[in-house]
Rosetta silent file (secondary structure, phi, psi, omega in degrees, C-alpha in Angstrom):
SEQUENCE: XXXXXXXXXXXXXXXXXXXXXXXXXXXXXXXXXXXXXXXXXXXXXXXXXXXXXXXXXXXXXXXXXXXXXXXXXXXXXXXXXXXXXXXXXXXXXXXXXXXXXXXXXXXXXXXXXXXXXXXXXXXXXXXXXXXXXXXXXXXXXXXXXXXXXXXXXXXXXXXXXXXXXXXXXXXXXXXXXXXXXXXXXXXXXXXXXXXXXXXXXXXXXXXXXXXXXXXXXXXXXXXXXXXXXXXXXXXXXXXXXXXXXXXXXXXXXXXXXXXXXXXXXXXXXXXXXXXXXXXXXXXXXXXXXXXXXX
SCORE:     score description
SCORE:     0.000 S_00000001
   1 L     0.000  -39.877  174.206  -11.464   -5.579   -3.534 S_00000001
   2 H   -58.827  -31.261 -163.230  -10.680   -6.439   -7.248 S_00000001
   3 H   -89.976  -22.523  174.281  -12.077   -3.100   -8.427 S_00000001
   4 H   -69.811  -25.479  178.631   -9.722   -1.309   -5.590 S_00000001
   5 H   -97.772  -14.931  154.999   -6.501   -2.587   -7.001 S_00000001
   6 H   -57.066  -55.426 -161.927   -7.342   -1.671  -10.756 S_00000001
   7 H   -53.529  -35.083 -177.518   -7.782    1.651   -9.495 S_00000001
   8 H   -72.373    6.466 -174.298   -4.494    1.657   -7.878 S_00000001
   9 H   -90.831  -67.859 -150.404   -3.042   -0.027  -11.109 S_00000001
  10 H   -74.696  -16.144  175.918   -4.607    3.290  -12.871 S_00000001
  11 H   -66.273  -69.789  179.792   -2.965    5.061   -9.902 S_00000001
  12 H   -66.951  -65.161  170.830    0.594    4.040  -10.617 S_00000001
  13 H    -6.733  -91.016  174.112    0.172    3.977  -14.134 S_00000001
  14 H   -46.821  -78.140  149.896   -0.770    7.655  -14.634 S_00000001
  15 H    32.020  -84.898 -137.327    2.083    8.318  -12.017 S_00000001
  16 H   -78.950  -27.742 -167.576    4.985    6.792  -13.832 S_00000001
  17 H   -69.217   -9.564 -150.002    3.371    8.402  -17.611 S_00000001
  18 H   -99.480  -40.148  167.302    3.068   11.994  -16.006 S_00000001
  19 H   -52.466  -57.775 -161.873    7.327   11.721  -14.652 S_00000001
  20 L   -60.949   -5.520 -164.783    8.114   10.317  -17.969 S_00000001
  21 L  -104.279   -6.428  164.609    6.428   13.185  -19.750 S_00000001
  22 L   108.721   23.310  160.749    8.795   15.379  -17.080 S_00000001
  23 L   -75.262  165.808 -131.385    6.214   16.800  -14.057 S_00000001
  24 L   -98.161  106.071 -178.103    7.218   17.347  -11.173 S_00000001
  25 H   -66.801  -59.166  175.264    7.883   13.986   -8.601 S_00000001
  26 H   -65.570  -30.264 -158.530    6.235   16.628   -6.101 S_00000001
  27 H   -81.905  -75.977  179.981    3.813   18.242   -8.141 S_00000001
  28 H    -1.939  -68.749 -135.864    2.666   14.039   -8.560 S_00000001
  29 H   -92.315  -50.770 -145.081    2.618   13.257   -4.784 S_00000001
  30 H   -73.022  -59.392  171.679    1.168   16.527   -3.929 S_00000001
  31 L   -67.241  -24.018  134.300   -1.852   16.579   -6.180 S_00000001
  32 L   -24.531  -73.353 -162.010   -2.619   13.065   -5.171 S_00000001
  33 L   -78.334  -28.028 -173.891   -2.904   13.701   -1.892 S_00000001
  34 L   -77.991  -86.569 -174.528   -4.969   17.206   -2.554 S_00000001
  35 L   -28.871  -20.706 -166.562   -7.398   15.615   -4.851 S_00000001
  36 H   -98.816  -23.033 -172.874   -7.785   12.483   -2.400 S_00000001
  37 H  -100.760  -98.551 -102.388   -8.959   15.029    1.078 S_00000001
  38 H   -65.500  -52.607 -159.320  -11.369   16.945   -1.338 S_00000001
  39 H   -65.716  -25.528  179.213  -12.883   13.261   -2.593 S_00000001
  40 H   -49.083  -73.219 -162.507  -12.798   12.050    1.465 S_00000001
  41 H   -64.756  -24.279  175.993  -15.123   14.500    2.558 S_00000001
  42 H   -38.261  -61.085 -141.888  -17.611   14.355   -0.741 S_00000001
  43 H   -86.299  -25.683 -172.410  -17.861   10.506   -0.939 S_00000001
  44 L   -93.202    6.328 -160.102  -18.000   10.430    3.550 S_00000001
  45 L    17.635  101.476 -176.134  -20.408   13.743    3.316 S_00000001
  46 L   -85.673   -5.049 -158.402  -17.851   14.884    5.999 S_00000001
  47 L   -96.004  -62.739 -168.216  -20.400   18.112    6.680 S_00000001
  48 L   -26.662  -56.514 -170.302  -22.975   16.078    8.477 S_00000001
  49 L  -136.991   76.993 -178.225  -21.022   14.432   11.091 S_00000001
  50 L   -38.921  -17.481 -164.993  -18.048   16.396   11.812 S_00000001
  51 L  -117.383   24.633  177.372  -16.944   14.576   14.467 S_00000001
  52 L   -91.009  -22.885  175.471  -16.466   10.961   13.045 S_00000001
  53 L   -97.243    7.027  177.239  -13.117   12.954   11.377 S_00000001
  54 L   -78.623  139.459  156.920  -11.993   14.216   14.807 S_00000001
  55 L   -76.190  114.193 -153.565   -8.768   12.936   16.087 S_00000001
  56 L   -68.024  -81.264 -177.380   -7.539   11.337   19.159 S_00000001
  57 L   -82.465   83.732 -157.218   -3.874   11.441   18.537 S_00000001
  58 H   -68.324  -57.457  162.894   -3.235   13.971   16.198 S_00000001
  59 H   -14.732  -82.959 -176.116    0.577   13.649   16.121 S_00000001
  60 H   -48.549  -30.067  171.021    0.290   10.203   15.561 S_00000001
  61 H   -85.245  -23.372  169.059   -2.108   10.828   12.311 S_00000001
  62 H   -81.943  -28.090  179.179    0.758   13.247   10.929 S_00000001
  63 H   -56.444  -48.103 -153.563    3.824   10.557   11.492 S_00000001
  64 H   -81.897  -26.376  175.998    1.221    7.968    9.756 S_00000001
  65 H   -80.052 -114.503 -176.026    0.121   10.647    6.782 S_00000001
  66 H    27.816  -62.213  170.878    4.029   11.149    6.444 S_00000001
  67 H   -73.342  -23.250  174.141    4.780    7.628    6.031 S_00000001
  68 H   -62.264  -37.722  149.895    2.238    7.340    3.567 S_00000001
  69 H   -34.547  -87.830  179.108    3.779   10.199    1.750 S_00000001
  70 H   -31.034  -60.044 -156.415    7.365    8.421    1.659 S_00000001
  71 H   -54.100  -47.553  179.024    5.512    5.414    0.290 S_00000001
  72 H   -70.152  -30.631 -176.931    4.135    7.640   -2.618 S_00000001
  73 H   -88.441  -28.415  169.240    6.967    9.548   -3.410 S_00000001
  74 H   -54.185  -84.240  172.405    9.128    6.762   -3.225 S_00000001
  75 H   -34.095  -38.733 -151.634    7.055    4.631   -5.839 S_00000001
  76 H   -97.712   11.562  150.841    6.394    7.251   -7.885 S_00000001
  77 H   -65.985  -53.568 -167.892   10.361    7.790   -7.969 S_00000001
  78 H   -81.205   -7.798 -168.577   11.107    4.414   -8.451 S_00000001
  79 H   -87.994  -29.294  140.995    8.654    4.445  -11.473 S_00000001
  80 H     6.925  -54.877  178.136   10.836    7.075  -13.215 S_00000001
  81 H   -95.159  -41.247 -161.904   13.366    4.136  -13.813 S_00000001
  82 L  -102.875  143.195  149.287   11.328    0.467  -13.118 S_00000001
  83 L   -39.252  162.090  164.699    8.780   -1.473  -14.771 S_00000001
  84 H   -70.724  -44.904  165.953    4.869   -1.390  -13.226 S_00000001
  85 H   -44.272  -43.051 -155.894    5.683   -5.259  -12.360 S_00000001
  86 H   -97.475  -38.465  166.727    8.743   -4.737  -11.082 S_00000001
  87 H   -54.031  -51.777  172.414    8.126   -2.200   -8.522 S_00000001
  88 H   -48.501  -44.519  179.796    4.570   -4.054   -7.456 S_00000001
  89 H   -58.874  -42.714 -162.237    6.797   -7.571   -6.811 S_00000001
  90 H   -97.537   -5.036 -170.043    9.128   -5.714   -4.399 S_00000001
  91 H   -80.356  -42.433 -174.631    5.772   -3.969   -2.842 S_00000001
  92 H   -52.728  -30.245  176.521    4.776   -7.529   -2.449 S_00000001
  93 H   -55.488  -50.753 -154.076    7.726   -8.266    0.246 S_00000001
  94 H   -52.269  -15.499 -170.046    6.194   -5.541    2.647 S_00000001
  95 H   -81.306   -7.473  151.108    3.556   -7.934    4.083 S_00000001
  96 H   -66.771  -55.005 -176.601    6.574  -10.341    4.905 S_00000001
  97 H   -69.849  -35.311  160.277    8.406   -7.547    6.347 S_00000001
  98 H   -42.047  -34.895 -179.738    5.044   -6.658    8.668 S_00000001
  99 H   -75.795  -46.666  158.001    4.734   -9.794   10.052 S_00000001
 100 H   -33.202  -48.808 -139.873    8.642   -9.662   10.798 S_00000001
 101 H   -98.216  -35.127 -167.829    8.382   -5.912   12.172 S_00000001
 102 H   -45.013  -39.556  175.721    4.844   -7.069   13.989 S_00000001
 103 H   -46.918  -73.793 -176.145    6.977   -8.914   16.679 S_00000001
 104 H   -74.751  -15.654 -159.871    9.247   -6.245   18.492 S_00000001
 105 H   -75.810  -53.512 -166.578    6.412   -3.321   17.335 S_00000001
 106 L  -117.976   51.045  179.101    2.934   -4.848   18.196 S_00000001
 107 L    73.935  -33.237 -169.718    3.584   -8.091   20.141 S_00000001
 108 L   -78.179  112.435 -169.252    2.817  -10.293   17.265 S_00000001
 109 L   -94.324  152.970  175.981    5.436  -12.711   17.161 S_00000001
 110 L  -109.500  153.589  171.867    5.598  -15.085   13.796 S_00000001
 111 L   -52.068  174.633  169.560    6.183  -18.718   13.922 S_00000001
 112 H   -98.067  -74.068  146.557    9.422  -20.748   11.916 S_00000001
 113 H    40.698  -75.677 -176.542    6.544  -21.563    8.997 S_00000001
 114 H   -18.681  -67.960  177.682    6.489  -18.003    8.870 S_00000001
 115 H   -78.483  -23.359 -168.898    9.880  -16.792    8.931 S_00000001
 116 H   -74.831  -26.519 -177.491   10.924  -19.585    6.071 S_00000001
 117 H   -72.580    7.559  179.199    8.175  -17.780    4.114 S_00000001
 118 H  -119.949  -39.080  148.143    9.756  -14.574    4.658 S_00000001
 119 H   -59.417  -45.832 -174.911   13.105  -15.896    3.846 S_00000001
 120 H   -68.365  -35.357 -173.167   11.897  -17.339    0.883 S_00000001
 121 H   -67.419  -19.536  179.953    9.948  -13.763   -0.298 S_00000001
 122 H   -78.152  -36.702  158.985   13.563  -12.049    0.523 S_00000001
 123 H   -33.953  -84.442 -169.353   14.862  -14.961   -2.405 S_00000001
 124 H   -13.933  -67.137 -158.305   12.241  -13.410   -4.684 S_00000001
 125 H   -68.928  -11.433  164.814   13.305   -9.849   -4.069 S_00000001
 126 H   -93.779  -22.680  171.211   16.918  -10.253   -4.848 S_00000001
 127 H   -57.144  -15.382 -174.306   16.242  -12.620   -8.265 S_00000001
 128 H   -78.119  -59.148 -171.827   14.296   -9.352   -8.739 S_00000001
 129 H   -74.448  -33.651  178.982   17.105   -6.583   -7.938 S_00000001
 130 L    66.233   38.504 -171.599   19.686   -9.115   -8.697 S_00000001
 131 L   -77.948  138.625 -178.224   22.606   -6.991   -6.686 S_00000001
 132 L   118.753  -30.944  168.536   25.961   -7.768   -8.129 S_00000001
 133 L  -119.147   31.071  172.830   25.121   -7.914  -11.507 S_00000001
 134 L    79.255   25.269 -165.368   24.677   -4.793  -12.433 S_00000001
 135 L  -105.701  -50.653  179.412   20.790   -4.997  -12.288 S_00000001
 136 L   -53.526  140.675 -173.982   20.397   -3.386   -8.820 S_00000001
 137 L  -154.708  170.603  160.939   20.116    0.379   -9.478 S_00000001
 138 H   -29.321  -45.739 -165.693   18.284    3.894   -7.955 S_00000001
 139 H  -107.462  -96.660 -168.750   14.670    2.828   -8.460 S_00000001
 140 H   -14.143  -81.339  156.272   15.132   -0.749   -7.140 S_00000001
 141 H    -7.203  -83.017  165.783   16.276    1.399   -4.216 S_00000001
 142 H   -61.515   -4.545  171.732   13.457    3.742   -4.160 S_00000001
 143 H   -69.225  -42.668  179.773   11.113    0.803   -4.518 S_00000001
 144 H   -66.370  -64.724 -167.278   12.306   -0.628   -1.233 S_00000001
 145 H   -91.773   22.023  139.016   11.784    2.456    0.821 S_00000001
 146 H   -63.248  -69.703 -161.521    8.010    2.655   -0.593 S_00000001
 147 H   -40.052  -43.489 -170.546    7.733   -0.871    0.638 S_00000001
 148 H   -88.963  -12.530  172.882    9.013    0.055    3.835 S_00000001
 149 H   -49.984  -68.033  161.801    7.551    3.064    4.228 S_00000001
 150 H   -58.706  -17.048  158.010    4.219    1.572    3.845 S_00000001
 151 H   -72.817   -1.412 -177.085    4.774   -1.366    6.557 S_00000001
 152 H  -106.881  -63.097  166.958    5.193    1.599    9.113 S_00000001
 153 H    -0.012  -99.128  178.153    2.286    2.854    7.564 S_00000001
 154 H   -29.481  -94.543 -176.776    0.367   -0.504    7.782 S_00000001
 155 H   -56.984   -4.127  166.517    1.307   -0.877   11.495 S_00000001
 156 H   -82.859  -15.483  179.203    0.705    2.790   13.084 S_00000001
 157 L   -95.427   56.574  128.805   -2.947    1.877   11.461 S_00000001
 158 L  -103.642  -16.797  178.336   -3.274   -1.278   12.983 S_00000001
 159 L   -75.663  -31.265 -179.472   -2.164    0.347   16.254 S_00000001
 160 L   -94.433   -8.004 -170.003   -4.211    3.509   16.087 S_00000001
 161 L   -59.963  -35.732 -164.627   -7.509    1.544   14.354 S_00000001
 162 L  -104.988   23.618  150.502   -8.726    0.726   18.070 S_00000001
 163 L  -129.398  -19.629 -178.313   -8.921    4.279   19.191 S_00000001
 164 L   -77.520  150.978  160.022   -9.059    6.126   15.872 S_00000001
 165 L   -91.068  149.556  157.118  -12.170    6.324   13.521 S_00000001
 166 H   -32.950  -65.271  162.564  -12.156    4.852   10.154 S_00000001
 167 H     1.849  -81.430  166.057  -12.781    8.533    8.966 S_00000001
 168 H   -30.677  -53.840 -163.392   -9.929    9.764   10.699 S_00000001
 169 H   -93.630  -24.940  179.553   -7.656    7.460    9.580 S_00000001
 170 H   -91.169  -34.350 -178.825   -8.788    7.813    5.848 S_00000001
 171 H   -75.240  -62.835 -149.408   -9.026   11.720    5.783 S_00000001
 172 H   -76.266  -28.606  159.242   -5.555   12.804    7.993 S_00000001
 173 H   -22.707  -62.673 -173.826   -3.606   10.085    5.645 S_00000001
 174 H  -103.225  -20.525 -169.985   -3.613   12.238    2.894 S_00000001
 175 H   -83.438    2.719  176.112   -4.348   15.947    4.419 S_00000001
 176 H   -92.849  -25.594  163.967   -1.100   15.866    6.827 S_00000001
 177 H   -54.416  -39.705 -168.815    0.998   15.363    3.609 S_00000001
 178 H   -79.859  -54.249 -175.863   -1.017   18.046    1.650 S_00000001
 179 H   -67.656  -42.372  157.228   -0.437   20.335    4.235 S_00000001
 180 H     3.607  -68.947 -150.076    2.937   19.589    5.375 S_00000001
 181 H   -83.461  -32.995 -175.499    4.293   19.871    1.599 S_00000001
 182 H   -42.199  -54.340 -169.201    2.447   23.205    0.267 S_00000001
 183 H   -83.994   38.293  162.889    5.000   25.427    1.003 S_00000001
 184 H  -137.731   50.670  142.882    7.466   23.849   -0.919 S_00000001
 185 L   -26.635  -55.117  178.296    5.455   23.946   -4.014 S_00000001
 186 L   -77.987  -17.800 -173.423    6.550   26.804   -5.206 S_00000001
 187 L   -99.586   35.476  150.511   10.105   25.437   -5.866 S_00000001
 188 L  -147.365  111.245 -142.720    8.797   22.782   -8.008 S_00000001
 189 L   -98.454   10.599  158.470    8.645   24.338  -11.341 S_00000001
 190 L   -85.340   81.621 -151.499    7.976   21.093  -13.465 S_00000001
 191 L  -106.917  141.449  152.111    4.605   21.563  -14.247 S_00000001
 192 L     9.107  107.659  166.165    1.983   19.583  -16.742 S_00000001
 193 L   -53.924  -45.907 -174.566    2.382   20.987  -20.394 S_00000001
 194 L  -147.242 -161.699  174.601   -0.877   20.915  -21.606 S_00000001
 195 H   -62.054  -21.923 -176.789   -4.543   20.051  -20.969 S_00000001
 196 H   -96.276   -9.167  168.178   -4.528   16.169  -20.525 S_00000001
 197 H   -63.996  -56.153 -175.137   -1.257   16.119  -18.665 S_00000001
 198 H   -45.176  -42.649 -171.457   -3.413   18.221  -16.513 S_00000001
 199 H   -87.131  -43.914  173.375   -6.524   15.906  -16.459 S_00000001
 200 H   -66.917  -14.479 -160.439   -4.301   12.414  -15.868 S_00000001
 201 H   -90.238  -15.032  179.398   -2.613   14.761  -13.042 S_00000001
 202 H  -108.578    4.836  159.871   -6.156   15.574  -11.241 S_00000001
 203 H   -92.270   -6.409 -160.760   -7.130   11.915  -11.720 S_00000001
 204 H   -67.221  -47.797  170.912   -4.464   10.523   -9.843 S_00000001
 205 H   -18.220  -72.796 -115.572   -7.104   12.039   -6.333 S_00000001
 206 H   -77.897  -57.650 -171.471   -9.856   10.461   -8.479 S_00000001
 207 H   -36.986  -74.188  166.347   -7.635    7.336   -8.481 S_00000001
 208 H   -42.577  -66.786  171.939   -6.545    7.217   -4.825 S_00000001
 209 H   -20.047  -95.608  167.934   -9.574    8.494   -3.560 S_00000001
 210 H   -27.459  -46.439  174.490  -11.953    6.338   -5.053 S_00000001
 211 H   -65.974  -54.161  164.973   -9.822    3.342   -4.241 S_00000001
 212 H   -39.653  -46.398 -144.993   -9.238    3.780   -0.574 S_00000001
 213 H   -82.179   22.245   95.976  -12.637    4.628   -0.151 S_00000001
 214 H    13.908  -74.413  160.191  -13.202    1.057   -1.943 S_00000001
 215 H   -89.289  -13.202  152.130  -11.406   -0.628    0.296 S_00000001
 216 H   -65.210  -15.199 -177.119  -12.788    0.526    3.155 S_00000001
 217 H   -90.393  -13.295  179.925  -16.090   -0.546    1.957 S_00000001
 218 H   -73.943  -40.251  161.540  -14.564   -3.912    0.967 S_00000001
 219 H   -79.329  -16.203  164.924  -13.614   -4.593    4.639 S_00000001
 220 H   -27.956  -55.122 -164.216  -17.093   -3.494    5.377 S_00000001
 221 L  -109.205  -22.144  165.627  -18.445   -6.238    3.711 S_00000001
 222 L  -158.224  173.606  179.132  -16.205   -8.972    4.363 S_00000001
 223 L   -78.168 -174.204 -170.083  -13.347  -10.234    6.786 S_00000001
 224 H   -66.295  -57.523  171.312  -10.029   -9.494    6.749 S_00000001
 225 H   -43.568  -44.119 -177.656   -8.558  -13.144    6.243 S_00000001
 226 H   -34.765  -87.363 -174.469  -11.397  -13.277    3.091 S_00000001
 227 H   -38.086  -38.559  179.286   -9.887  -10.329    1.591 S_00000001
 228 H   -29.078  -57.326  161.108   -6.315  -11.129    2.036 S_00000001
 229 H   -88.856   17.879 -170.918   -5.252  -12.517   -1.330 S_00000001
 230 H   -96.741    4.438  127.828   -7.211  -10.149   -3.781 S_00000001
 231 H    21.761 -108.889 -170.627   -4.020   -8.166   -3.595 S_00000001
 232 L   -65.520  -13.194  164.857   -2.047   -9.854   -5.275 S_00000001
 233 L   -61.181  -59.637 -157.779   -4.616   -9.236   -8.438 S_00000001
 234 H   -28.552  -50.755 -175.273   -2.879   -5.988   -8.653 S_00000001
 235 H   -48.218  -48.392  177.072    0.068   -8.095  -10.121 S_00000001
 236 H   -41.111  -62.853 -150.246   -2.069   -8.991  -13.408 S_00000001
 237 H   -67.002   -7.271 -164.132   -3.461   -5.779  -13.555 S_00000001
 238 H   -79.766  -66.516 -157.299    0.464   -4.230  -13.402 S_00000001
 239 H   -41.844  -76.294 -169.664    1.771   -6.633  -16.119 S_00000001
 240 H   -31.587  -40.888 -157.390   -1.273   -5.778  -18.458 S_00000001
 241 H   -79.207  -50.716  169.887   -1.306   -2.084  -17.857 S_00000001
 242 H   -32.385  -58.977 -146.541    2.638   -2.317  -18.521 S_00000001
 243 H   -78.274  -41.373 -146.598    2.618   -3.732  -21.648 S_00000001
 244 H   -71.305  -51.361 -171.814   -0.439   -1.968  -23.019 S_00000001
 245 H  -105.607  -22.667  174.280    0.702    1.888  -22.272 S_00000001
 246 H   -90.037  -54.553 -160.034    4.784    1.428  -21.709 S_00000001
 247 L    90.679   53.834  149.097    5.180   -1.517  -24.535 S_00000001
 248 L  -125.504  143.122 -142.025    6.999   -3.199  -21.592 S_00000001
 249 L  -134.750  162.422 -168.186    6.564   -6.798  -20.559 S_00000001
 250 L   -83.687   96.948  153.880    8.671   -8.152  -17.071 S_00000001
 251 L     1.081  166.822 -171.407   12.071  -10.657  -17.668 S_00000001
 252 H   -89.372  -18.188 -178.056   11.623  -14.148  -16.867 S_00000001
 253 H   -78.548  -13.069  161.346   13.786  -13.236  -13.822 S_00000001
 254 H   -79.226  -41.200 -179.563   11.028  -10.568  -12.498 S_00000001
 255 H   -46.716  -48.705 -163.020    8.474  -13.203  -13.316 S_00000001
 256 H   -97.068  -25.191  118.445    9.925  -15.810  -11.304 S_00000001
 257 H    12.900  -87.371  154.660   10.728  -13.268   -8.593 S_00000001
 258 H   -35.735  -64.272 -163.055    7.128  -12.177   -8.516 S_00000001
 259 H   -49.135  -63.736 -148.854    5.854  -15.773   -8.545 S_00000001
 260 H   -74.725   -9.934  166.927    7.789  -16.470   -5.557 S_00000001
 261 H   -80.951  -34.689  158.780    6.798  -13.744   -3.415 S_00000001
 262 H    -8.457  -75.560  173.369    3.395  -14.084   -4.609 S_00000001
 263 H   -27.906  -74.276 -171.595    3.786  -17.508   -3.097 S_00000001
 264 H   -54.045  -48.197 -159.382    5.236  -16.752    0.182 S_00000001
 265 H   -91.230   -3.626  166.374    3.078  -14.169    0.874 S_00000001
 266 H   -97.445  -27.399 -174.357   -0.332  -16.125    0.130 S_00000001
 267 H   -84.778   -6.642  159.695    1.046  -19.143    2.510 S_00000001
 268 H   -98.410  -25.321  159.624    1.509  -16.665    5.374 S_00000001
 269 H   -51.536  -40.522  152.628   -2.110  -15.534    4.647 S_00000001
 270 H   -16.506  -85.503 -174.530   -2.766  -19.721    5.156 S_00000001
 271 H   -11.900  -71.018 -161.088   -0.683  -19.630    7.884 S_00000001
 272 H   -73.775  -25.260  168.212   -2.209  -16.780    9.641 S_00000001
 273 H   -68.543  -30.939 -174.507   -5.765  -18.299    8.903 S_00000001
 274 L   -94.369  -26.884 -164.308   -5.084  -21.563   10.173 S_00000001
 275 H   -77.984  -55.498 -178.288   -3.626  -19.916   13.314 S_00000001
 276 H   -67.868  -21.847  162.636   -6.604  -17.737   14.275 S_00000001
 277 H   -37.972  -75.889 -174.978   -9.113  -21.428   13.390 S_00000001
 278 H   -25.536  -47.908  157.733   -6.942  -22.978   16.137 S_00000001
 279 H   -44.788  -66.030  171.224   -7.131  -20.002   18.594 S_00000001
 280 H   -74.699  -12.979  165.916  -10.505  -20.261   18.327 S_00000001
 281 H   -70.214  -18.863 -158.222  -11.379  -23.540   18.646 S_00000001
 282 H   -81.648  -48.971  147.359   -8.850  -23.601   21.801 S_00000001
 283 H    -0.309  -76.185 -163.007  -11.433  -20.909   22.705 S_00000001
 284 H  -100.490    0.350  178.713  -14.386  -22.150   22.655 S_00000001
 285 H   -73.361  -60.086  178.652  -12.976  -25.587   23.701 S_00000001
 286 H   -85.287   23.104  139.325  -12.163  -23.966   27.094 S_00000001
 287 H   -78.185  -52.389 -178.892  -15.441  -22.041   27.522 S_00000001
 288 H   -50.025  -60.385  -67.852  -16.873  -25.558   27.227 S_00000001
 289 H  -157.473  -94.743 -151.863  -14.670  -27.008   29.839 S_00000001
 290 H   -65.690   -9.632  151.856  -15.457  -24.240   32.455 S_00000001
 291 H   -41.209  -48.475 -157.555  -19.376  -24.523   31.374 S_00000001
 292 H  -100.147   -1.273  167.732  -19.620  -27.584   32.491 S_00000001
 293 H   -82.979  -27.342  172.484  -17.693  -27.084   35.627 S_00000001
 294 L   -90.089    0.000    0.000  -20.482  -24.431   36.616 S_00000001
């Protein structure tokens, strides 16, 4: 899990250096997304077992490769303008806004615990944007509709995961964007300059790729709850990567921002941990109970 969010720290990285050097925001998104279906079938030897990538709902895997899209083009928009910290911090809200959205979408209602922690992570994100004082701007903006893009994400795969294959759900992510978007290719004429533009622009796949398929092996290997706060390493790896290749280091008012969604958003991971103990003890408490009645 640690080694999946460096890659996506090298993901974002390369991103925001290949707009500042003046590519293409599609040409970015696009080749991402290309480079990431080639590496699916490689690293999943998709030729064996063809039918572990077939789809139930097909539809439903292009709305969810769509949103995944927005999420990319968004960020990689918002990087154009924003620090690598500052964009990651407001990324950090969506798992506040999931638990919110989880209620009317998938049943999952949240608690008041919850919601103050979701209130508090909404603090964060305005100490971040700071509207009013002439801080909020375009890329604060597109940062937000990455976030949310990716909670719609995040919940058509928790909805489609229990008829969908893993496969499925990892290949049709990125190939309904790559196909979608080719024909409008040709009208983006901002292309890489030279060879090494070229080589960070056909790593970004290598980036993506590799990382998803990362994290799928990462839930593989452990639960979900485990895994929950190794996240929020991304934030380290953001600052460092910032400072190292931009020269740019976060305000004390992103810092403190960060911190607090940070915060919020490991205490609904608690939360949510402590909830599902309870469940199950209530469980196996009442299996006992009707045990001993038979």
């Amino acid at each position: 899990m640690l080694s999946t969010y460096v890659f996506f720290t090298f993901l974002d990285t390369s991103s925001k250096y290949l707009v500042l050097a003046g590519v293409s925001v599609l040409i970015v998104a696009w080749v991402r997304f290309a480079v990431h279906v080639v590496l699916v079938g490689a690293l999943l030897r998709g030729w064996r077992q063809p039918v572990r990538f077939r789809p139930v709902n097909l539809p439903a895997h292009v709305l969810r490769g769509l949103f995944l899209f927005g999420s990319t083009i968004f960020n990689v928009l918002a990087l154009r303008s924003l620090q690598l910290a500052e964009t990651t911090s407001i990324y950090f809200f969506g798992p506040m806004v999931i638990t919110a959205l989880a209620g009317p979408l998938l049943g999952e209602w949240a608690g008041w615990r919850r919601w103050l922690a979701i209130v508090a992570a909404f603090t964060g994100v305005l100490i971040i944007t700071r509207p009013g004082v002439g801080v909020f701007g375009i890329g604060h903006l597109f940062a937000l509709g990455s976030m949310l893009s990716n909670c719609f994400y995040v919940i058509m795969t928790r909805r489609m995961s229990a008829t969908e294959t893993s496969e499925s759900l990892i290949l049709f992510s990125a190939l309904a964007p790559t196909v979608l978007l080719l024909p409008l290719l040709p009208f983006s004429f901002s292309l890489p300059h030279d060879g090494w533009h070229w080589f960070i622009l056909l790593m970004l796949g290598v980036f993506g790729g590799v990382g998803h398929w990362l994290l799928v092996q990462a839930y593989r290997l452990a639960t979900t709850t485990a895994l929950a706060p190794y996240p929020y390493s991304q934030m380290v790896w953001m600052i460092i990567s910032g400072w190292i290749v931009f020269k740019q280091f976060p305000d004390r008012w992103t810092l403190l921002g960060a911190a607090i969604i940070v915060a919020s958003g490991l205490y609904i991971v608690h939360r949510e941990h402590r909830l599902r103990l309870q469940s199950r003890a209530a469980s196996d408490v009442e299996a006992e109970a009707l045990a001993k009645k038979l």
